[in-house]
N, C-alpha and C positions, 0 to 999 in steps of 0.2 A: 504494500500500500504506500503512496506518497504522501507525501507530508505534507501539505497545501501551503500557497505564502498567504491564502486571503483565509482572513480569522474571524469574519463578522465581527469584529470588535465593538460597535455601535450597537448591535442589538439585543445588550443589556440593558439600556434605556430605552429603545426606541423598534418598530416595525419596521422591518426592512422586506424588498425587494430584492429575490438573487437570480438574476440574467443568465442567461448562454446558450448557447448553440448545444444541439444533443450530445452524449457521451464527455462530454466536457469533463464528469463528474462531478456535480452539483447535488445528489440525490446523497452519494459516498459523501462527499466533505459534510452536509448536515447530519447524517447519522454517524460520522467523526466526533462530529463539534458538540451535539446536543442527545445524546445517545441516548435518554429518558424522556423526551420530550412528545409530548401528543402530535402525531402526524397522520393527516390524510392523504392518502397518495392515487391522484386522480388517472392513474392510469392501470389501476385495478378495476375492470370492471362493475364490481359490484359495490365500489366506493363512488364509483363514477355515476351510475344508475341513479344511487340512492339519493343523491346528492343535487343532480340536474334535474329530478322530480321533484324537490324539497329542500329548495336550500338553507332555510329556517332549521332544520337538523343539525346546520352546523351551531348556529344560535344557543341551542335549546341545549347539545351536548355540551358545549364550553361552561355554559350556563352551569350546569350539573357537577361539574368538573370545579369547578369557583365554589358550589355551597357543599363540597363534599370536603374543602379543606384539603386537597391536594394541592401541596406546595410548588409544583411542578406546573399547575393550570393555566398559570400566567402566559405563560410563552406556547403559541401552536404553530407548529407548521403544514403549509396543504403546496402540495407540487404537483406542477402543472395543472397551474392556477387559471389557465387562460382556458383550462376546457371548459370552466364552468363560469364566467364571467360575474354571474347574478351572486355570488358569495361573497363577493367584493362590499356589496353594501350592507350583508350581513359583518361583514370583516369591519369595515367603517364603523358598526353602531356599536359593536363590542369594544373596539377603541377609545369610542366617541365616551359610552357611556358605564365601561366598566373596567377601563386600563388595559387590557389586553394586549400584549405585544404578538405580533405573526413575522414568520419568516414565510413569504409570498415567491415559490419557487418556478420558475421556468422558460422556455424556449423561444418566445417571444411574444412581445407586449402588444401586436399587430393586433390579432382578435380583439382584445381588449378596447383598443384606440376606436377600431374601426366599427366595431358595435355602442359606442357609445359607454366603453365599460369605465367601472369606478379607480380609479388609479391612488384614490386618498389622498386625492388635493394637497399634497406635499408633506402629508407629515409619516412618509415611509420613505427608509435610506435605500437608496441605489448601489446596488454591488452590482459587477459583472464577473463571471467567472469565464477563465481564457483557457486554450489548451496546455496543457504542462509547459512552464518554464525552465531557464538554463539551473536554478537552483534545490528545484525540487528532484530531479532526475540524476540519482547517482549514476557514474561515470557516464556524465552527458557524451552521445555521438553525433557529431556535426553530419556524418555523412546520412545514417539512418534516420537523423532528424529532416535532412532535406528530400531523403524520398519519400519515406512514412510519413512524415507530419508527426505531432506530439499531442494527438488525443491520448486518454489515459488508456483504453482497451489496444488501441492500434502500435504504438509508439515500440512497445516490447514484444509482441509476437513474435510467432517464426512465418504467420502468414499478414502480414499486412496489404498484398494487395488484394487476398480474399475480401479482408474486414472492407478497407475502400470501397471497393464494388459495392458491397450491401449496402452501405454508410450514404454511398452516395443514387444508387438505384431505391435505397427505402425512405430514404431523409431527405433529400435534395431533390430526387424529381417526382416523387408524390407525392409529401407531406407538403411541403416545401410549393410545387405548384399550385396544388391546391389554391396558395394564397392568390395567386395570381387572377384567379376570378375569373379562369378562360376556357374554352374549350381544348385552344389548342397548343396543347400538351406538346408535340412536337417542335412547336417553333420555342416555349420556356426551355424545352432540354437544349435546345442549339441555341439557345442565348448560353447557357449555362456553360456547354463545352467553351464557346466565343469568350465569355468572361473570363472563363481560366487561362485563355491563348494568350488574352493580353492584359493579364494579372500583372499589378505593377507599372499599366502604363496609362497614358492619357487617352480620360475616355473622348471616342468620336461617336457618339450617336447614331451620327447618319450611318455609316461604315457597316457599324453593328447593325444596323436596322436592316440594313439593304441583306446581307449578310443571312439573318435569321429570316426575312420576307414579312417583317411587320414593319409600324410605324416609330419614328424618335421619341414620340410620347410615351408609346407603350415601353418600348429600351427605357426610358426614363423610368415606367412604372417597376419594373424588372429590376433595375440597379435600388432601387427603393426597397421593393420586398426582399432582397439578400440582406440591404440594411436593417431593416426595421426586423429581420428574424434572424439576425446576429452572426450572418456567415460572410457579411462581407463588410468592408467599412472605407470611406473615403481619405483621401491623404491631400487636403488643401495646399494650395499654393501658396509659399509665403513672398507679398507683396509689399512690407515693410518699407519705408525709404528706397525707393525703387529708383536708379540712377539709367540701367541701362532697360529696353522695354524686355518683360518679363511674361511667361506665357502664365494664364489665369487659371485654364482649368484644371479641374482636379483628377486624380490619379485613382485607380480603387483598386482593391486589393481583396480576396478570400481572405476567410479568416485564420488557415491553416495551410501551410507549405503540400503536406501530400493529396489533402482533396482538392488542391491546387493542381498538382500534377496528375492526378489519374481523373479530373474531370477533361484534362486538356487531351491524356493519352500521351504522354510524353514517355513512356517506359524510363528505366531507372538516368539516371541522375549520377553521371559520375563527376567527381572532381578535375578540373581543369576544364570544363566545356564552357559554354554558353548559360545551356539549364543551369547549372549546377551555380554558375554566378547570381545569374537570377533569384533561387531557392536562396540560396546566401543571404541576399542581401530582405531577401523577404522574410526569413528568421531575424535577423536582429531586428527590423522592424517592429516587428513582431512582440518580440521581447521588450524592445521598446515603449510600447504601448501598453504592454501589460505591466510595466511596471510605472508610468504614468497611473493606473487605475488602483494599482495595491498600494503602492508608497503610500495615495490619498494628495500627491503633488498636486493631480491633475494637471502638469505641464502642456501647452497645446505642440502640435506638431505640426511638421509640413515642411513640402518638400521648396525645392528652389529652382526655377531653369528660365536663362535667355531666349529669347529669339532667336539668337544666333550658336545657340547650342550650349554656353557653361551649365551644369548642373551639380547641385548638391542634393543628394540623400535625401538626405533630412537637417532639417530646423530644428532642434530642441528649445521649449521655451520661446522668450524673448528675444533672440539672436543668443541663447545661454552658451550652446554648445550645435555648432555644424558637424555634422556625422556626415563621409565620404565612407562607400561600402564597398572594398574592392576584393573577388577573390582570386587575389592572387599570391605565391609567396615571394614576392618581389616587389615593393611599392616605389615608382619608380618617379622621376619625374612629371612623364607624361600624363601619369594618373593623379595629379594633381592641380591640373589646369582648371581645373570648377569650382574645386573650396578655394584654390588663390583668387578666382574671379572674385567668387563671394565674401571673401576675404578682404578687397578691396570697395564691395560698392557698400558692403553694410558687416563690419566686425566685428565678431564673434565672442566672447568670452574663451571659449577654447576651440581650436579645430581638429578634428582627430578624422583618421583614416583608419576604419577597421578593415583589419586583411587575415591573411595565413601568415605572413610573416611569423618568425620563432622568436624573436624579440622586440620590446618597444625601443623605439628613437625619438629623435626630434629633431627635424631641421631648422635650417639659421632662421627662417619665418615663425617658428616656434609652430609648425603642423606637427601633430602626435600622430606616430605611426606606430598601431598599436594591435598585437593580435587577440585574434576572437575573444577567444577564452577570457583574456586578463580583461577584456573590456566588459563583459558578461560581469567577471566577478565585479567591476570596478562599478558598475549601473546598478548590481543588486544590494551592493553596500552601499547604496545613496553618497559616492564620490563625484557622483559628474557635476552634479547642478551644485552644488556646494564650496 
Protein backbone atom coordinates (compact mmCIF):
# COMPACT_ATOMS: atom_id res chain seq x y z
CA UNK A 1 0.00 0.00 0.00
CA UNK A 2 1.27 3.73 -0.60
CA UNK A 3 1.48 6.18 1.60
CA UNK A 4 -0.45 9.08 0.22
CA UNK A 5 1.10 12.81 0.49
CA UNK A 6 -2.70 14.22 0.67
CA UNK A 7 -3.86 13.93 4.57
CA UNK A 8 -7.40 15.67 4.58
CA UNK A 9 -5.94 17.66 7.16
CA UNK A 10 -8.95 20.21 7.11
CA UNK A 11 -11.51 17.97 7.70
CA UNK A 12 -11.36 17.83 11.26
CA UNK A 13 -13.13 21.16 11.35
CA UNK A 14 -14.63 21.38 8.23
CA UNK A 15 -16.70 19.15 5.16
CA UNK A 16 -14.63 18.42 2.59
CA UNK A 17 -14.85 17.41 -1.05
CA UNK A 18 -12.32 14.71 -2.45
CA UNK A 19 -11.84 14.80 -6.41
CA UNK A 20 -10.33 12.46 -9.10
CA UNK A 21 -10.29 10.64 -11.87
CA UNK A 22 -11.08 6.74 -11.27
CA UNK A 23 -8.55 4.24 -9.67
CA UNK A 24 -6.74 7.28 -8.46
CA UNK A 25 -7.36 5.67 -5.07
CA UNK A 26 -9.58 7.94 -3.22
CA UNK A 27 -11.91 5.06 -1.86
CA UNK A 28 -8.16 3.28 -0.36
CA UNK A 29 -6.61 6.74 1.01
CA UNK A 30 -10.21 7.21 3.07
CA UNK A 31 -10.59 3.82 4.42
CA UNK A 32 -6.40 4.64 5.35
CA UNK A 33 -7.31 7.81 6.85
CA UNK A 34 -10.80 7.23 8.60
CA UNK A 35 -10.81 3.52 9.17
CA UNK A 36 -14.17 3.72 11.70
CA UNK A 37 -15.85 6.13 10.08
CA UNK A 38 -19.68 5.66 8.76
CA UNK A 39 -19.55 5.36 4.90
CA UNK A 40 -21.83 4.97 2.00
CA UNK A 41 -20.45 3.76 -0.85
CA UNK A 42 -22.77 4.45 -3.86
CA UNK A 43 -21.40 2.05 -6.15
CA UNK A 44 -22.93 -0.89 -4.21
CA UNK A 45 -25.96 -1.55 -5.75
CA UNK A 46 -28.13 -1.96 -3.12
CA UNK A 47 -26.66 1.38 -1.38
CA UNK A 48 -27.35 2.98 -4.58
CA UNK A 49 -31.04 1.77 -4.99
CA UNK A 50 -31.99 2.50 -1.43
CA UNK A 51 -30.74 5.78 -1.56
CA UNK A 52 -31.89 7.26 -5.04
CA UNK A 53 -35.49 6.03 -3.96
CA UNK A 54 -35.02 7.82 -0.60
CA UNK A 55 -32.70 10.09 0.14
CA UNK A 56 -34.01 11.21 3.46
CA UNK A 57 -32.46 7.78 4.76
CA UNK A 58 -29.44 9.36 4.77
CA UNK A 59 -31.05 12.15 7.19
CA UNK A 60 -32.93 9.85 9.33
CA UNK A 61 -29.79 7.37 9.74
CA UNK A 62 -27.03 10.14 10.66
CA UNK A 63 -29.87 11.38 12.77
CA UNK A 64 -29.91 7.92 14.65
CA UNK A 65 -26.31 7.60 14.78
CA UNK A 66 -26.16 11.43 16.66
CA UNK A 67 -28.92 10.23 19.42
CA UNK A 68 -27.35 6.99 19.99
CA UNK A 69 -24.00 8.74 21.38
CA UNK A 70 -21.70 7.36 18.92
CA UNK A 71 -18.77 9.21 19.06
CA UNK A 72 -17.69 8.41 15.69
CA UNK A 73 -21.27 10.01 14.09
CA UNK A 74 -19.90 13.38 13.54
CA UNK A 75 -17.89 12.76 10.41
CA UNK A 76 -19.78 10.51 7.36
CA UNK A 77 -18.40 9.61 4.24
CA UNK A 78 -20.71 8.79 0.90
CA UNK A 79 -18.49 8.10 -2.42
CA UNK A 80 -19.56 8.77 -5.42
CA UNK A 81 -21.56 11.33 -4.43
CA UNK A 82 -22.48 12.46 -7.91
CA UNK A 83 -24.69 9.33 -8.48
CA UNK A 84 -27.14 10.59 -6.25
CA UNK A 85 -27.12 14.32 -6.48
CA UNK A 86 -30.47 14.93 -4.28
CA UNK A 87 -28.22 13.92 -0.98
CA UNK A 88 -26.44 16.89 -1.29
CA UNK A 89 -29.38 18.90 0.32
CA UNK A 90 -29.91 16.23 2.77
CA UNK A 91 -25.94 16.62 3.33
CA UNK A 92 -26.55 20.68 3.42
CA UNK A 93 -29.36 20.48 6.31
CA UNK A 94 -27.32 18.01 8.41
CA UNK A 95 -24.41 20.72 8.29
CA UNK A 96 -26.62 23.45 8.30
CA UNK A 97 -28.51 22.35 11.33
CA UNK A 98 -26.68 19.73 13.34
CA UNK A 99 -22.77 20.18 12.71
CA UNK A 100 -22.05 17.26 10.72
CA UNK A 101 -18.83 17.10 8.95
CA UNK A 102 -18.98 14.79 5.38
CA UNK A 103 -16.06 13.69 3.20
CA UNK A 104 -18.03 14.00 -0.22
CA UNK A 105 -16.04 11.51 -2.53
CA UNK A 106 -15.78 11.36 -6.28
CA UNK A 107 -15.15 11.35 -10.08
CA UNK A 108 -16.60 14.25 -11.07
CA UNK A 109 -18.47 17.26 -10.05
CA UNK A 110 -20.08 17.56 -13.85
CA UNK A 111 -23.49 15.77 -12.92
CA UNK A 112 -23.76 17.77 -10.05
CA UNK A 113 -23.19 21.30 -11.96
CA UNK A 114 -25.09 20.21 -14.72
CA UNK A 115 -28.31 19.04 -12.97
CA UNK A 116 -28.50 21.96 -10.82
CA UNK A 117 -26.91 19.97 -7.84
CA UNK A 118 -26.02 21.27 -4.31
CA UNK A 119 -22.27 21.86 -4.19
CA UNK A 120 -22.70 23.64 -0.21
CA UNK A 121 -22.23 27.18 -1.22
CA UNK A 122 -18.64 27.15 -0.14
CA UNK A 123 -18.52 25.80 3.19
CA UNK A 124 -17.00 22.39 1.96
CA UNK A 125 -12.94 22.07 1.37
CA UNK A 126 -11.68 21.13 -2.11
CA UNK A 127 -9.08 18.27 -2.35
CA UNK A 128 -8.10 16.77 -5.52
CA UNK A 129 -6.45 13.41 -5.55
CA UNK A 130 -3.71 12.86 -8.57
CA UNK A 131 -2.15 9.72 -9.76
CA UNK A 132 0.84 8.46 -7.44
CA UNK A 133 3.75 10.99 -7.08
CA UNK A 134 7.75 10.86 -7.22
CA UNK A 135 7.54 10.45 -3.27
CA UNK A 136 5.05 8.03 -2.51
CA UNK A 137 6.60 5.40 -4.95
CA UNK A 138 9.47 3.49 -3.48
CA UNK A 139 12.31 3.02 -5.97
CA UNK A 140 10.58 5.52 -8.24
CA UNK A 141 11.11 4.33 -12.31
CA UNK A 142 11.28 7.18 -14.66
CA UNK A 143 11.07 4.65 -17.42
CA UNK A 144 7.98 2.49 -16.27
CA UNK A 145 6.48 5.61 -15.16
CA UNK A 146 6.46 7.06 -18.77
CA UNK A 147 4.93 4.02 -20.31
CA UNK A 148 2.44 2.83 -17.55
CA UNK A 149 1.43 6.16 -16.13
CA UNK A 150 1.26 6.12 -12.05
CA UNK A 151 -2.35 5.09 -11.34
CA UNK A 152 -2.14 3.03 -8.08
CA UNK A 153 -3.60 -0.49 -9.70
CA UNK A 154 -1.47 0.00 -13.09
CA UNK A 155 1.95 1.62 -12.13
CA UNK A 156 3.38 -1.87 -10.53
CA UNK A 157 1.85 -4.62 -12.50
CA UNK A 158 3.49 -7.06 -14.76
CA UNK A 159 0.45 -6.22 -17.07
CA UNK A 160 -0.15 -2.68 -17.51
CA UNK A 161 -1.19 -2.54 -20.99
CA UNK A 162 -3.99 -5.18 -20.08
CA UNK A 163 -5.02 -2.61 -17.17
CA UNK A 164 -4.97 0.57 -19.87
CA UNK A 165 -7.15 -1.06 -22.24
CA UNK A 166 -9.90 -1.68 -19.64
CA UNK A 167 -9.18 1.66 -17.83
CA UNK A 168 -9.52 3.39 -20.98
CA UNK A 169 -12.34 1.10 -23.08
CA UNK A 170 -14.58 1.10 -19.54
CA UNK A 171 -13.76 4.60 -18.06
CA UNK A 172 -12.82 6.81 -20.81
CA UNK A 173 -15.03 5.96 -23.80
CA UNK A 174 -18.33 4.87 -21.95
CA UNK A 175 -18.58 6.37 -18.74
CA UNK A 176 -16.63 9.19 -19.76
CA UNK A 177 -18.99 9.72 -23.16
CA UNK A 178 -21.76 9.26 -21.79
CA UNK A 179 -21.11 12.83 -20.55
CA UNK A 180 -20.93 14.01 -23.79
CA UNK A 181 -24.79 14.09 -24.25
CA UNK A 182 -24.26 12.52 -27.85
CA UNK A 183 -25.17 9.80 -29.81
CA UNK A 184 -22.03 9.75 -31.44
CA UNK A 185 -19.83 7.68 -29.66
CA UNK A 186 -17.51 7.31 -32.57
CA UNK A 187 -16.57 10.75 -33.26
CA UNK A 188 -15.97 11.38 -28.76
CA UNK A 189 -13.59 8.09 -29.17
CA UNK A 190 -11.46 9.85 -32.16
CA UNK A 191 -11.45 13.19 -30.39
CA UNK A 192 -10.00 11.03 -27.43
CA UNK A 193 -7.23 9.14 -29.49
CA UNK A 194 -6.61 13.02 -31.25
CA UNK A 195 -6.27 14.43 -27.63
CA UNK A 196 -3.74 12.19 -26.71
CA UNK A 197 -1.71 12.65 -30.39
CA UNK A 198 -1.39 16.17 -29.37
CA UNK A 199 -1.05 15.94 -25.48
CA UNK A 200 1.03 18.72 -24.53
CA UNK A 201 0.56 20.91 -27.28
CA UNK A 202 -1.46 23.90 -28.53
CA UNK A 203 -4.90 23.30 -28.92
CA UNK A 204 -6.30 24.01 -32.74
CA UNK A 205 -9.85 23.59 -32.71
CA UNK A 206 -10.48 23.74 -36.15
CA UNK A 207 -7.79 20.83 -36.97
CA UNK A 208 -9.23 18.68 -34.27
CA UNK A 209 -12.61 19.31 -35.43
CA UNK A 210 -12.01 18.70 -39.13
CA UNK A 211 -10.17 15.60 -37.83
CA UNK A 212 -12.90 13.90 -35.63
CA UNK A 213 -15.82 15.20 -38.48
CA UNK A 214 -17.79 17.52 -35.82
CA UNK A 215 -17.95 21.14 -35.18
CA UNK A 216 -15.09 23.61 -32.98
CA UNK A 217 -17.83 24.06 -30.58
CA UNK A 218 -18.45 20.67 -29.88
CA UNK A 219 -14.18 20.10 -29.79
CA UNK A 220 -14.60 22.80 -27.30
CA UNK A 221 -17.49 20.96 -25.59
CA UNK A 222 -15.16 17.63 -25.57
CA UNK A 223 -11.99 19.58 -24.03
CA UNK A 224 -14.55 20.69 -21.23
CA UNK A 225 -15.86 17.25 -20.28
CA UNK A 226 -12.15 15.63 -19.86
CA UNK A 227 -11.97 18.98 -17.67
CA UNK A 228 -14.68 19.08 -15.72
CA UNK A 229 -14.32 14.96 -15.10
CA UNK A 230 -10.70 15.39 -14.01
CA UNK A 231 -8.76 13.44 -16.86
CA UNK A 232 -7.50 16.40 -18.47
CA UNK A 233 -6.43 19.88 -17.50
CA UNK A 234 -5.36 23.06 -19.40
CA UNK A 235 -1.76 24.63 -19.10
CA UNK A 236 -2.31 28.65 -19.74
CA UNK A 237 -0.09 30.90 -21.20
CA UNK A 238 1.93 33.09 -19.40
CA UNK A 239 1.49 36.77 -20.75
CA UNK A 240 3.04 38.71 -17.85
CA UNK A 241 5.00 41.87 -19.05
CA UNK A 242 5.16 40.79 -22.55
CA UNK A 243 8.00 42.50 -24.59
CA UNK A 244 8.25 40.35 -27.53
CA UNK A 245 4.58 39.04 -29.08
CA UNK A 246 3.76 35.82 -27.20
CA UNK A 247 1.26 33.19 -28.54
CA UNK A 248 -2.11 33.16 -26.11
CA UNK A 249 -3.46 29.86 -26.34
CA UNK A 250 -3.55 27.39 -24.02
CA UNK A 251 -1.87 23.88 -24.13
CA UNK A 252 -3.96 20.60 -22.40
CA UNK A 253 -2.64 17.84 -21.24
CA UNK A 254 -4.32 14.16 -19.94
CA UNK A 255 -4.14 13.71 -16.67
CA UNK A 256 -1.77 10.62 -16.67
CA UNK A 257 1.44 9.98 -18.94
CA UNK A 258 0.29 6.18 -19.81
CA UNK A 259 -3.49 6.76 -20.64
CA UNK A 260 -1.73 9.33 -22.58
CA UNK A 261 0.06 6.88 -24.45
CA UNK A 262 -2.18 3.92 -25.09
CA UNK A 263 -5.09 6.30 -25.82
CA UNK A 264 -2.66 7.69 -28.67
CA UNK A 265 -1.34 3.89 -29.54
CA UNK A 266 2.18 4.90 -29.30
CA UNK A 267 3.45 1.37 -28.04
CA UNK A 268 6.21 1.44 -25.54
CA UNK A 269 8.37 4.55 -24.97
CA UNK A 270 11.87 4.10 -24.86
CA UNK A 271 14.52 6.52 -23.72
CA UNK A 272 16.36 8.61 -26.11
CA UNK A 273 13.32 9.12 -28.64
CA UNK A 274 10.94 11.80 -29.25
CA UNK A 275 7.81 9.91 -27.20
CA UNK A 276 9.93 9.32 -24.55
CA UNK A 277 10.83 13.34 -24.28
CA UNK A 278 7.41 14.09 -24.43
CA UNK A 279 6.36 11.49 -21.52
CA UNK A 280 9.22 13.25 -19.71
CA UNK A 281 8.47 16.25 -19.68
CA UNK A 282 4.64 15.59 -19.16
CA UNK A 283 5.76 13.72 -15.68
CA UNK A 284 7.29 16.59 -14.16
CA UNK A 285 4.56 18.59 -15.19
CA UNK A 286 2.60 16.57 -13.61
CA UNK A 287 4.37 16.27 -10.45
CA UNK A 288 4.34 19.77 -10.61
CA UNK A 289 0.85 20.27 -10.31
CA UNK A 290 0.35 17.91 -7.80
CA UNK A 291 2.35 19.29 -5.73
CA UNK A 292 0.83 22.94 -6.24
CA UNK A 293 -2.49 21.14 -4.89
CA UNK A 294 -0.93 19.12 -1.64
CA UNK A 295 1.65 21.71 -0.54
CA UNK A 296 -1.86 23.98 -0.21
CA UNK A 297 0.62 26.73 -2.25
CA UNK A 298 -1.63 26.68 -4.82
CA UNK A 299 1.19 28.32 -7.05
CA UNK A 300 -0.48 29.05 -10.76
CA UNK A 301 1.39 27.80 -13.73
CA UNK A 302 1.97 28.17 -17.24
CA UNK A 303 3.61 27.63 -19.99
CA UNK A 304 5.62 30.45 -22.17
CA UNK A 305 6.26 30.72 -26.18
CA UNK A 306 7.12 33.45 -28.84
CA UNK A 307 5.86 34.00 -32.09
CA UNK A 308 8.93 33.33 -33.22
CA UNK A 309 9.43 30.08 -31.57
CA UNK A 310 11.44 30.67 -27.77
CA UNK A 311 9.70 28.43 -25.20
CA UNK A 312 9.74 27.73 -21.70
CA UNK A 313 8.07 24.77 -19.99
CA UNK A 314 6.60 26.05 -17.46
CA UNK A 315 6.18 29.34 -15.28
CA UNK A 316 6.01 28.59 -11.67
CA UNK A 317 4.22 31.07 -9.79
CA UNK A 318 4.81 34.75 -10.39
CA UNK A 319 7.93 34.53 -12.64
CA UNK A 320 9.06 32.37 -9.13
CA UNK A 321 10.96 29.64 -10.98
CA UNK A 322 11.10 28.91 -15.18
CA UNK A 323 11.30 25.16 -15.45
CA UNK A 324 13.03 24.02 -19.13
CA UNK A 325 12.24 20.13 -19.42
CA UNK A 326 14.85 18.40 -21.60
CA UNK A 327 15.48 14.64 -21.81
CA UNK A 328 18.41 14.51 -22.57
CA UNK A 329 21.92 13.40 -20.72
CA UNK A 330 23.78 16.24 -22.02
CA UNK A 331 22.27 19.84 -21.58
CA UNK A 332 23.84 21.67 -23.96
CA UNK A 333 23.88 25.14 -25.13
CA UNK A 334 21.53 24.98 -27.77
CA UNK A 335 18.81 23.78 -25.31
CA UNK A 336 18.84 26.77 -23.64
CA UNK A 337 17.99 29.23 -26.01
CA UNK A 338 14.19 29.73 -24.58
CA UNK A 339 14.67 30.04 -20.76
CA UNK A 340 17.67 32.78 -21.89
CA UNK A 341 14.91 34.38 -24.03
CA UNK A 342 12.66 34.40 -21.16
CA UNK A 343 15.20 35.16 -19.02
CA UNK A 344 15.78 38.27 -20.73
CA UNK A 345 12.05 39.62 -21.50
CA UNK A 346 10.60 38.92 -17.93
CA UNK A 347 13.30 37.39 -14.98
CA UNK A 348 12.84 34.63 -13.13
CA UNK A 349 13.66 34.06 -9.41
CA UNK A 350 15.52 30.93 -10.51
CA UNK A 351 15.94 29.13 -13.83
CA UNK A 352 16.43 25.48 -13.99
CA UNK A 353 16.73 22.99 -16.72
CA UNK A 354 15.45 19.55 -15.63
CA UNK A 355 17.25 16.65 -17.67
CA UNK A 356 19.09 13.18 -17.39
CA UNK A 357 22.07 14.73 -16.63
CA UNK A 358 24.02 12.71 -13.55
CA UNK A 359 24.94 15.87 -11.90
CA UNK A 360 23.71 19.51 -11.02
CA UNK A 361 25.62 22.77 -12.56
CA UNK A 362 25.34 26.07 -13.13
CA UNK A 363 26.22 28.33 -15.79
CA UNK A 364 27.89 31.86 -15.79
CA UNK A 365 23.92 33.02 -16.20
CA UNK A 366 23.28 31.22 -13.07
CA UNK A 367 20.64 28.46 -15.33
CA UNK A 368 20.44 25.32 -12.87
CA UNK A 369 21.10 22.32 -14.65
CA UNK A 370 19.62 19.82 -12.64
CA UNK A 371 18.69 16.04 -12.91
CA UNK A 372 15.30 14.59 -12.49
CA UNK A 373 15.55 12.95 -9.45
CA UNK A 374 17.28 15.80 -7.33
CA UNK A 375 14.78 18.12 -8.66
CA UNK A 376 11.79 15.79 -7.62
CA UNK A 377 13.23 15.57 -4.29
CA UNK A 378 14.03 19.23 -4.21
CA UNK A 379 9.88 20.35 -5.34
CA UNK A 380 8.63 17.69 -2.76
CA UNK A 381 10.75 19.25 0.12
CA UNK A 382 9.19 22.69 -0.71
CA UNK A 383 12.95 24.12 -1.86
CA UNK A 384 11.98 25.62 -5.07
CA UNK A 385 9.45 28.47 -4.23
CA UNK A 386 11.36 29.39 -1.18
Amino acid sequence: MYKRKLTLTLSSKHSCFLWGPRQTGKSTLLKTLFPKTKRYDLLLSTEYRRLVLKPSLLREECLAGLQSGDSDASLVIIDEVQKVPELLDEVHWLIENHGLRFILCGSSARKLKRGGGNLLGGRAIRYELYPLVFPEIPNFSLERAANAGTLPPIYPSDSPDALLRSYVGDYLQEEIAAEALTRNIPAFSRFLEVAALSNGELINYSNIASECGVSPPTVKEYYQILVDTLVGFYLSAFTKRAKRRVIRAPKFYLFDPGVAAHLARRGPVVPGSELFGKAFEHLIIAEIRAHSAYSQLHYPLAYWRTASGYEVDLVMGDRDVAVEIKSTEMVRGRHLKGIRAFMEESPPRRAIVVSLDPKSRRTADKIEITPWRIFLEHLWENKLLH
